[in-house]
C-alpha positions, -999 to 999 in steps of 0.1 A, spaced: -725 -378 -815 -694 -392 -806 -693 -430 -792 -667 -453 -778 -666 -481 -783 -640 -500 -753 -634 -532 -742 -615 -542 -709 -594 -573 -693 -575 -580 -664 -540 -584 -671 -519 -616 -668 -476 -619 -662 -456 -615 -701 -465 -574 -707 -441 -556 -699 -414 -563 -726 -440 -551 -753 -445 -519 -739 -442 -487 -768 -446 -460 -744 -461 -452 -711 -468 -419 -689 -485 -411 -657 -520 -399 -652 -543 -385 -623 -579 -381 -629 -606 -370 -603 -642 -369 -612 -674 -347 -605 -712 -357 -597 -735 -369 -624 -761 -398 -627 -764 -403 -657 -725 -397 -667 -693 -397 -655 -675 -360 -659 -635 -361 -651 -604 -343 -652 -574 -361 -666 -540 -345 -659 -519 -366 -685 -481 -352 -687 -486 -313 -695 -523 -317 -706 -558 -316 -696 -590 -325 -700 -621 -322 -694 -640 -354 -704 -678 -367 -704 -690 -400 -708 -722 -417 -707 -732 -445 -679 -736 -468 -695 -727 -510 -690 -707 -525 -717 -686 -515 -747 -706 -488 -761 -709 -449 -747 -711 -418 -758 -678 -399 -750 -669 -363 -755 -640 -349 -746 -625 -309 -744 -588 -299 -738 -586 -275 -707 -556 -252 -693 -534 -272 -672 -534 -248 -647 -570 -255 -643 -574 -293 -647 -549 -290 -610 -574 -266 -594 -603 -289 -605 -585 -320 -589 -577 -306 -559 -604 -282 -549 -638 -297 -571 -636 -333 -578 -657 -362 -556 -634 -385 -535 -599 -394 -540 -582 -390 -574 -573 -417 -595 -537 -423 -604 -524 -444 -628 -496 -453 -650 -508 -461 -688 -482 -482 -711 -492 -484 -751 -488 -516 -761 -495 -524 -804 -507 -561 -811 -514 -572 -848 -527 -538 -853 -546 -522 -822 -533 -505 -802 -539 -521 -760 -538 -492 -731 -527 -507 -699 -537 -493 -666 -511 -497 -638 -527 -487 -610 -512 -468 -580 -521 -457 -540 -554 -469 -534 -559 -490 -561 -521 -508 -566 -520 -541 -576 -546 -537 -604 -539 -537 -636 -563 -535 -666 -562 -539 -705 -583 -517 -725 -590 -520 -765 -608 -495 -781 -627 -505 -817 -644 -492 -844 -676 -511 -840 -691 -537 -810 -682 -570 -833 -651 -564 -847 -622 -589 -844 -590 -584 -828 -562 -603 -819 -554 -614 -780 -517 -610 -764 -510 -639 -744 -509 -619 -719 -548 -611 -720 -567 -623 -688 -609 -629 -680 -629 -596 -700 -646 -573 -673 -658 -548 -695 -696 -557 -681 -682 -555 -639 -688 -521 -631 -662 -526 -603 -633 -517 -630 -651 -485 -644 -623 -463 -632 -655 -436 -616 -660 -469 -593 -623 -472 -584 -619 -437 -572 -652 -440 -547 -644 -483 -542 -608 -484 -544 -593 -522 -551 -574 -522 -522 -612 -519 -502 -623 -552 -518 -595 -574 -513 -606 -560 -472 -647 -573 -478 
């Protein structure tokens, strides 16, 4: 059984000039109650990835490599709502590695940290550049952005 373990924060101003790498992404997602199934288009690859729904820093994940020529199809002709697009920077601090979502279209302005660990209590180090945690607010589970973009709440 594989199991993520992922926590997530807003990001505050200072990032930028510690970014490693970045690259666009598009994902689009299909039905499920009790997990979230996507497509990821992330440079020349896809994926096909499952993940359980599940609140807070722990769900099971599995996740299959597809033809790219598929993972298009998928996002255009199957997927539920709007897709997701995003640009992702890799970021190391004292020894993780941070993924930061820049968020486009829908969902520009928001921009979120993500930390993945080994297990639920382990320590780690936070850039000055960390904001408030929201791994518990449903609102930035990325499923929930493509049905509720950010733009929509700024609006309510």
């Amino acid at each position: 059984m594989a199991v993520e373990i992922e926590r997530k924060f807003l990001v505050l101003e200072g990032w930028r000039d510690q970014i490693e790498s970045s690259h666009f992404m598009a994902q689009g997602y299909l039905g499920g109650d009790r997990c979230s199934v996507r497509v990821r288009i992330n440079g020349d690859q896809a994926t096909l990835n499952i993940k359980s729904r599940e609140l807070g820093a722990s769900r099971l994940e599995y996740e299959y490599e597809i033809p790219l020529a598929e993972g298009h199809e998928i996002l255009e002709r199957v997927s539920n709502g709007p897709v997701v697009e995003k640009t992702r920077h890799l970021i190391r601090f004292q020894g993780h590695l941070w993924e930061v979502d820049e968020f486009h279209a829908d969902n520009q302005g928001l921009v979120v940290a993500e930390i993945e660990l080994d297990h639920e209590d382990e320590a780690f180090g936070r850039p000055d550049w960390l904001g408030p945690e929201v791994t518990d607010d449903p609102r930035y589970y990325n499923l929930n952005l493509a049905v509720h973009p950010f733009r929509s709440w700024k609006e309510s």
